[in-house]
C-alpha positions, 0 to 999 in steps of 0.5 A: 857074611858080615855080622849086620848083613848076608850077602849072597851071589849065585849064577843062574840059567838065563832066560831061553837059553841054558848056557847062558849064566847070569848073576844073581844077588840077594842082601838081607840087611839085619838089626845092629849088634852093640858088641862085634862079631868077636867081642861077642864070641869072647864074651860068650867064651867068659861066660862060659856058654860054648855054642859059638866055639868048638870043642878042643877034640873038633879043633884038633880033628879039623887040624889032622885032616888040614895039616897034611893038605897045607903041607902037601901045598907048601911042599908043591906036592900037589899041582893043579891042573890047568886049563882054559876058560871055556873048557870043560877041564884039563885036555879040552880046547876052548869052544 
């Protein structure tokens, strides 16, 4: 996403074949703002209008669920299971 265009990419079913992904891409391309995405967030924020931001309980709620997981990240307390590409998870082999 970008201030002055939106972007979007998905895969979909191909055709006959449901397996068969293919990608998929739409862009709409939007009028150009005077003031950057930032500049108008900080503008805003001056002047008092909220919308764009939020309140400090969200902030710090957003903050105790995240924390724990940054942290457990940090520590390797959390190791990922691996496995192949063409798999349908960890323990199945490769079709």
């Amino acid at each position: 996403m970008d201030p002055d265009q939106i972007a979007l990419e998905v895969n979909v079913n191909g055709a006959g074949d449901p397996f068969q992904l293919e990608r998929a891409g739409m862009t709409a391309d939007l009028a150009p703002q005077a003031l950057s995405a930032y500049a108008r967030l900080l503008l805003d924020i001056f002047d008092g209008d909220p919308i764009l931001s939020i309140r400090a309980d969200e902030a710090e709620e957003a903050w105790r669920v995240i924390e724990p997981i940054i942290d457990a990240w940090t520590q390797g307390a959390t190791p990922l299971a691996e496995y192949g590409a063409g798999t349908s998870g960890p323990g199945d082999r490769p079709s």
